[in-house]
N, C-alpha and C positions, 0 to 999 in steps of 0.2 A: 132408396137405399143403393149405394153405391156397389158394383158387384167386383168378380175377378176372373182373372183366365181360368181354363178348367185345368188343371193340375196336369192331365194326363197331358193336353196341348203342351204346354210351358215346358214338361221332360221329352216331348218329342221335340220341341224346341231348339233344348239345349244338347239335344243329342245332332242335332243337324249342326248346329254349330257350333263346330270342331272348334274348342278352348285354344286347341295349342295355335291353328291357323287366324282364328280371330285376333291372338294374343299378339301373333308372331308376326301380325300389317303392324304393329304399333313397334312392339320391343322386339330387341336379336333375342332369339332363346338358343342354345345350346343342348343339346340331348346329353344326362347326366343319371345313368342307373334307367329308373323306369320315370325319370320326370324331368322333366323340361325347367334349366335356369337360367336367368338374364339379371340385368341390372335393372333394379323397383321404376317405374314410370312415375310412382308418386313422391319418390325423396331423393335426394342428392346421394349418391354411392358410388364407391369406387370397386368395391366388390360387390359380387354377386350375391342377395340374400333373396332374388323373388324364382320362386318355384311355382310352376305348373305341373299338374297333376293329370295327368289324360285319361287315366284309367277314371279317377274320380270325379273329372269336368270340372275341379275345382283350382283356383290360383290363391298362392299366400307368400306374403314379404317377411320373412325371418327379422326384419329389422326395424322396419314403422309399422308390422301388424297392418296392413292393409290385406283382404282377401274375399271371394267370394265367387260364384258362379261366371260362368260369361254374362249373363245379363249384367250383376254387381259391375263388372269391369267395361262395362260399356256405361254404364252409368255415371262409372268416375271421371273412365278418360274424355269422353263425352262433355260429362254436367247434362245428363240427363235425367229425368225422372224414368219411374219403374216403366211406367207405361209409353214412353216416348222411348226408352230403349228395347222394349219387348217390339215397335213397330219397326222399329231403326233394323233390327236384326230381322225378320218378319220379311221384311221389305227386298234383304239382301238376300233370303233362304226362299224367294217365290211362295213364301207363306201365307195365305190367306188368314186375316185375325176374326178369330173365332167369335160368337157372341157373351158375355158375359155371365156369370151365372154369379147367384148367391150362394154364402156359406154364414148361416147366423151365427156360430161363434166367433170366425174370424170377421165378420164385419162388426159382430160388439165390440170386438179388441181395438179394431182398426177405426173406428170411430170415437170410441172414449179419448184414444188418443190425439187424433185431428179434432175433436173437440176442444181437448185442452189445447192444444198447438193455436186452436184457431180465438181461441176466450185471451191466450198471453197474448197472439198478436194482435187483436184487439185493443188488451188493456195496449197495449205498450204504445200503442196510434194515442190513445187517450191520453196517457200518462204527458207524452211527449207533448198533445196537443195543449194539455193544460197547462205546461210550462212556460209559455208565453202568454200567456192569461194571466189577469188581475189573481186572481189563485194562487200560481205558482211565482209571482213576485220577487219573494223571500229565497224560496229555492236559487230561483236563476241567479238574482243577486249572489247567492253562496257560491254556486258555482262559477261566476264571474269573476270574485276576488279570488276564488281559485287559478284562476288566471285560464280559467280554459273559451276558447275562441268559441262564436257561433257553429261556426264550421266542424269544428271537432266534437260539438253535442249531435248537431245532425247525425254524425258519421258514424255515434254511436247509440245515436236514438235516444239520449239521456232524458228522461221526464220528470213529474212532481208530483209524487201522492198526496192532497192537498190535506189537512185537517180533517176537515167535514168528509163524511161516508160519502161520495158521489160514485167516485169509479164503479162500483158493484151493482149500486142499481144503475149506473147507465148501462150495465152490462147486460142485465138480464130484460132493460127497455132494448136490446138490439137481438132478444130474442133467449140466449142461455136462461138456463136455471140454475137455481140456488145452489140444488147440488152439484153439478158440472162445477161451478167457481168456486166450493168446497173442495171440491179433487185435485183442480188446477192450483189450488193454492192462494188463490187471488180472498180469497173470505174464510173467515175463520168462524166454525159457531160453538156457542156455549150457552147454554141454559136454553135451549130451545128457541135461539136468536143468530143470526149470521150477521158479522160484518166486516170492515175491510181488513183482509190483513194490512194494508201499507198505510199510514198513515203519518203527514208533516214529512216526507222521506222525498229525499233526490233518488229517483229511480232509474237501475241500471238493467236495461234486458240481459239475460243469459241466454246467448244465441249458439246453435251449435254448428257443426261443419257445414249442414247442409240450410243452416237457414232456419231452420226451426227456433224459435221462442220458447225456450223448455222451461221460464219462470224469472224472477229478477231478482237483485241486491237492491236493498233500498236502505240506503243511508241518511240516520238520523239527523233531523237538525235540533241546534240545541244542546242541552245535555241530555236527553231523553238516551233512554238502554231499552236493548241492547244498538250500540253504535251503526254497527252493519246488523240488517236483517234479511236472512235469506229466506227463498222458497223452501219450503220442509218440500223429501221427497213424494213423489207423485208417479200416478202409471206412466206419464211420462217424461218422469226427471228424477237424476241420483246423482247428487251431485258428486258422485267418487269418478262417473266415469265423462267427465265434461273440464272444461277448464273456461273461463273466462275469454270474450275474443278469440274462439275455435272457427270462427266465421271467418274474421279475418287471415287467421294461418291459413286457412285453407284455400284463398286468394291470392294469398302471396306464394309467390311460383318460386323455388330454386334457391329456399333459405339454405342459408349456413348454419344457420344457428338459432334455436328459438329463446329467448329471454324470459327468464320467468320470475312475476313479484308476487311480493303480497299482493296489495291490493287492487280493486279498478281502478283507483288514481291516476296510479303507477301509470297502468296500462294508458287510460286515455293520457297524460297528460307526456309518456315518450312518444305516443302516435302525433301529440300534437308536433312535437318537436320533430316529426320525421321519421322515427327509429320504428322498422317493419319489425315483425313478427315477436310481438312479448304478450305474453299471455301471465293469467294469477290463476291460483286455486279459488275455491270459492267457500273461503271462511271456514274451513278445515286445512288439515295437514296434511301434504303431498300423499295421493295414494300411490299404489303399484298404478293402478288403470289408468292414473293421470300422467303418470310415465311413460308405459305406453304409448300414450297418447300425442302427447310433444313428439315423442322422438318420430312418428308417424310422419309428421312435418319438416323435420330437419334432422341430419347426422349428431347433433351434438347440442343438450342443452345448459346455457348458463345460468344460474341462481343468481340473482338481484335483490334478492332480502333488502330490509331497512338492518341499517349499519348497528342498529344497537343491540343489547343483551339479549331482550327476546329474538331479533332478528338471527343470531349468532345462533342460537340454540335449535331456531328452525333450520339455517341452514345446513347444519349436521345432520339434521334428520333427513334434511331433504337429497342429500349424500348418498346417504343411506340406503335409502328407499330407487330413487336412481341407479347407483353403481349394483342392489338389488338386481334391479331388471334388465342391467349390461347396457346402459344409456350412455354414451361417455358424455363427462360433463365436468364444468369449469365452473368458479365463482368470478361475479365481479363485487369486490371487494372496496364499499365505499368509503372514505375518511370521515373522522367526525362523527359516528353515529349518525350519518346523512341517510335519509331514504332515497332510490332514485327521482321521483317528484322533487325532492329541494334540493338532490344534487343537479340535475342539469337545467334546473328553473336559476339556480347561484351561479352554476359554471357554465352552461351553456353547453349547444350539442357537440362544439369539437371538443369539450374535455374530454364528455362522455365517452365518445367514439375513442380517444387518444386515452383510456381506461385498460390494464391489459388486465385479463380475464386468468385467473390463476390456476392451479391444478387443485385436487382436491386432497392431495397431499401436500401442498404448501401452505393452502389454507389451515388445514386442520394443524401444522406445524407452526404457523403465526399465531393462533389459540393457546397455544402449547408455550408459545415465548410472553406471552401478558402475563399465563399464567405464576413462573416462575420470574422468579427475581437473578437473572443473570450477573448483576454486579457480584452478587456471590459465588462463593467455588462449590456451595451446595445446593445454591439455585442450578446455576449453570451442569451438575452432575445431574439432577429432576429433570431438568428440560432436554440432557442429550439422551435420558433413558426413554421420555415419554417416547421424544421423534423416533428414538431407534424402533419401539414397539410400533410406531405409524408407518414406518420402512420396510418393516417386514411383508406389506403386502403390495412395495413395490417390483416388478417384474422385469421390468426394462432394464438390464444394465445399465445404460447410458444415463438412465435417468436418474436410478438409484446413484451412480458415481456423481451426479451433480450436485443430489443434497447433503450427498457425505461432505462432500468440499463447503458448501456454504454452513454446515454444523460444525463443520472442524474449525473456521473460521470462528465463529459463532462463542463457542464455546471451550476452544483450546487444547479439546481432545486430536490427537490423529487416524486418520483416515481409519486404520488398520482398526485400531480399539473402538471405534465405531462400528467399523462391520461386523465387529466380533461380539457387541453389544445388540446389534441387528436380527443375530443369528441367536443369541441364548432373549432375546426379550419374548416376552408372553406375549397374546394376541391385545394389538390395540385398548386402552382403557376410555373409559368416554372423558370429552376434552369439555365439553360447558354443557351437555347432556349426562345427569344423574346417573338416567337408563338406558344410557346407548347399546348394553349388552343385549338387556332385557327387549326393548324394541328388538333387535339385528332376530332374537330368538322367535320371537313373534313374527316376524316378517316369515323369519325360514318356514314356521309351524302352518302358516296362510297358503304362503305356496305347494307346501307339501299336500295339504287336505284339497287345495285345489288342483294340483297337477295328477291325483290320485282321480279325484271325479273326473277329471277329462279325459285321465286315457282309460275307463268305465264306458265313456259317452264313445269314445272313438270306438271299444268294441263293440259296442253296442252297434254301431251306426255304418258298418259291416255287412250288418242282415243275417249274421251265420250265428246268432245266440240262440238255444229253445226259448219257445215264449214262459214267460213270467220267470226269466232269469234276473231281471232288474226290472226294480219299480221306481217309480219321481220320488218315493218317499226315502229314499238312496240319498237324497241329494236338498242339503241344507238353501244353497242358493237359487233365487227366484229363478235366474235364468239360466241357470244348468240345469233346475229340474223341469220347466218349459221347454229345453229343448229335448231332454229326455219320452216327456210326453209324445211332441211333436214326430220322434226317430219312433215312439212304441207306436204312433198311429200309422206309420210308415209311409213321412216323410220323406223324401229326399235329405241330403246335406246341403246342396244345393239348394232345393226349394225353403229350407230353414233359413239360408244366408238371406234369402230377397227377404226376406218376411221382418230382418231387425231393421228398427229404424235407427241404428247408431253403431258407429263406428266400434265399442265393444262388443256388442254381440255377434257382429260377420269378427273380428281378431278373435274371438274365444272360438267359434267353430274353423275357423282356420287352425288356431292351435292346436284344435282337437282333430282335425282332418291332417294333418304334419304327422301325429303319431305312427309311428310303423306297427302296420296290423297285419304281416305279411305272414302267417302263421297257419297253421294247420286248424283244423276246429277244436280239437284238443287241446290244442297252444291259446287258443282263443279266448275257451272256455276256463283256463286255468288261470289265462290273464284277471281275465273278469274276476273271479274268484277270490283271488289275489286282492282286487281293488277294496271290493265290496270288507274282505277282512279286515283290511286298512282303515278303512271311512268309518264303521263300526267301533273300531280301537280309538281311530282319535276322538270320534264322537266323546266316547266313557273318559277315556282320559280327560278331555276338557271339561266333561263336569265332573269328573273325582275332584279335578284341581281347583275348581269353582267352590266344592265344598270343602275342602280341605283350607282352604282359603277364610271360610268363611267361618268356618268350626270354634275357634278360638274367641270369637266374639258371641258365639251363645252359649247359654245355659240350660238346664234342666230339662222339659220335656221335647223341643226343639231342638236342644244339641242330642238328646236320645236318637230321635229319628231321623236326623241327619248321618249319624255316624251308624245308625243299623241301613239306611240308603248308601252308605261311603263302602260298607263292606258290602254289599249286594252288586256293586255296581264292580268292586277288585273282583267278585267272583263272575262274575260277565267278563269282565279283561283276561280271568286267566284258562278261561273255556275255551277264548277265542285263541291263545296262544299255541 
């Protein structure tokens, strides 16, 4: 069994080595209130969003969510592992390293998941190996006429889940068991039988920033459904907070801009053509965490959607969710209902490049001109009302004055009556998304229940609450209420950050270390107070609405006690009030 440093060493550690001095050989910091800012080491910025903490020994990027102890920051700027930068720093502090001890529940945690890590990259050797085998024939073939190169399969490991169950038992002839390839994703069982999940499929690993193998895409051949199949999540994969070729962005040094498509196609087949840093979701719809996430790696991300209808309607969302998280970000906007795969396989990489990347108010005003029919004086009145309500949330003078001219143009109204159309229009209507409102309200509702648990976690993680003032059962998500645990067993913040293996989990306890807890204990205590009422409210609410929702489609003894649950749950909401 693999063991760890003793807790106590690692905070003596970290207290020898001064964050801000460690910090301060890489980046200029600045003394700013009681914490230290500079420009982020891991993303292109012109202003200042990375903060050090010295009272806390903790660093966090206000702008690509990068954050964690001094160790975490020697890891990154490094590319070290944990234990090659706990030497690295050791080495410079005349630290002698200590001998290793066991802890059985973190080496159960810490092992399921190097299991699984170690079972994907496994399969994904296999996967790949089988690809050039009589096996994977067909596959390769497909992918050939895909027009994609040897070189660019290499580069992304691309393999071939064959027909026949092989992968899984060769899996467990190299030692795993049945159930590990259960948890990992790789076998699927029913009826008291395991077998493979991938099967007849070109398989794509999902690698993440650091290398890890957290599961694959394996795309059908044939007509076989579902088309794309992904790894369901796993202790160690969710695909909300990963994105496709994370590995690569995090290679590529000093983007501008990260690109973002649908699918791995996309991705493999612009790397083949040259173009750095484009990454896809992974068979879902842009989260908040995957925003995050991009912007991690560059200032500014573009949407590269496929040109057609459904593409149109992702890209709004993907807007959405974005300008959400204060991501700034552009479309590149294909002709023809083109995907990028057939547009720069037709046009080639200088069209692509020679593509200008549009605002998301321009975009969403081109939407708005298919819509209506401008040869008309009643079309063209729709289309200058819709843009004005899309104007309203521009801010820039300069900028707002540019599309006034090109609608005045457009559609014959002038400037004046435009702006004055600007100012009396309601908020935005959705433009080729139903429920653009409903998403926008959702989005807010997510942030809100989450920004309320973290700053809970941040008093928490203070040390100045009485005990059994907050319990994990506070806290709906897996890894807010893990790290709740973690703070009540009395944790460090610090010693939490080494402990995630993923880039969301050190950006959420960063978040939650940025909160200002600068208060009295009273102040503290009141805070907390505050939260817990909050998290409780929207709890009951989300299932009042859940039933209320649901009310209308039943009957008789069902809808009885659902609506004697509906009133029980209003008199819980109005206790708390």
């Amino acid at each position: 069994m693999a063991g760890r440093y003793p807790p106590q060493w690692l905070d003596e550690l970290r207290a020898r080595a001064d964050i801000v001095k460690v910090i301060g050989s890489y980046v200029t910091l600045k003394k700013n209130g009681h914490r230290y800012v500079g420009l982020c080491p891991f993303h292109n910025e012109t202003a200042p969003s990375f903060s050090v903490d010295e009272q806390k020994q903790v660093y966090h990027c206000f702008g690509c969510k990068a954050g964690g102890s001094v160790i975490q920051f020697v890891m990154d700027i490094e590319r070290l592992s944990f234990p090659e930068a706990v030497a690295f720093l050791a080495e410079q502090l005349h630290m002698p390293l200590p001998e290793m001890q066991n802890d059985p529940a973190y080496e159960k945690r810490r092992t399921l998941k190097e299991r699984i890590y170690l079972a994907n990259r496994t399969a994904a050797r296999m996967y790949h190996q089988l690809l050039w085998q009589s096996e994977g024939a067909g596959i390769l073939h497909y992918l050939q006429q895909r027009g994609l190169s040897d070189a660019v399969i290499r580069r992304f490991g691309i393999g071939a889940a064959p027909s026949s169950a092989q992968v899984g038992r060769r899996l467990m002839e190299e030692g795993f068991t049945e159930e590990e390839l259960v948890q990992a994703g790789l076998m699927l069982r029913r009826e008291g039988r395991a077998f493979d999940m991938f099967r007849n499929r070109a398989m794509f690993p999902i690698i993440d920033a650091y290398g890890n193998v957290l599961g694959f895409g394996g795309r059908a051949m044939g007509d076989a459904m579902p088309k794309y199949l992904n790894t369901s999540d796993t202790p160690a994969f969710n695909k909300r907070y990963t994105v496709f070729a994370a590995n690569l962005l995090r290679k590529a040094r000093n983007l501008s801009r990260v690109i973002l498509v649908e699918g791995y196609m996309d991705v493999v087949a612009l790397s083949q053509f040259g173009v750095e840093g484009v990454a896809a979701t992974l068979g879902t719809a842009l989260t908040p965490e995957q925003a995050r996430l991009l912007h991690r790696f560059a200032p500014e991300v573009h949407i590269a959607y496929d040109g057609d209808r459904a593409g149109q309607k992702a890209i709004l969302r993907g807007l959405e969710v974005l300008e959400a998280e204060n991501v700034p970000v552009r479309v590149l906007d294909f002709p023809g209902g083109l995907d990028p795969d057939e547009f720069i396989r037709q046009e080639g990489l200088e069209a692509f490049q020679a593509l200008k990347p549009i605002s998301a108010v321009t975009y969403r005003m081109r939407r708005e001109k298919e819509r209506h029919d401008v040869s008309t004086e009643e079309g063209r009145t729709e289309y200058a009302k819709a843009c004005a309500a899309i104007l309203r949330d521009v801010k820039e003078p300069v900028e707002l004055e540019n599309h006034l001219r090109h609608l005045s143009v457009e559609t014959g109204f002038s400037r004046e009556v435009l702006l004055q159309q600007v100012g009396a229009s309601p908020a935005p209507k959705p433009v080729a998304a139903p429920r653009r409102e409903g998403f926008r309200q959702k989005a807010r509702e997510v942030s809100q229940v989450d920004w309320t648990a973290r700053t809970l976690l941040a008093v928490l993680a203070t040390g100045r609450l009485p005990k059994g003032s907050v319990s994990p059962e506070e806290f709906e998500d897996p890894l807010l209420r893990s790290l709740c645990e973690g703070l009540l067993a009395g944790e460090s913040a610090a010693s939490l950050m080494e402990r995630q293996t993923d880039d969301q989990g050190r950006a959420v306890i960063g978040d939650i270390l940025s909160v200002d807890t600068d208060l009295d204990d009273d102040g503290l205590m009141h805070m907390a107070q505050d939260c817990l009422k909050r998290l409780r409210r929207q709890r009951l609410e989300r299932a009042l609405d859940q039933i209320q929702q649901h009310l209308p489609t039943l009957t008789g003894e069902e809808r009885e006690r659902e609506t004697q649950r509906a009133i029980a749950l209003t008199q819980q909401l109005l206790d708390l009030k």
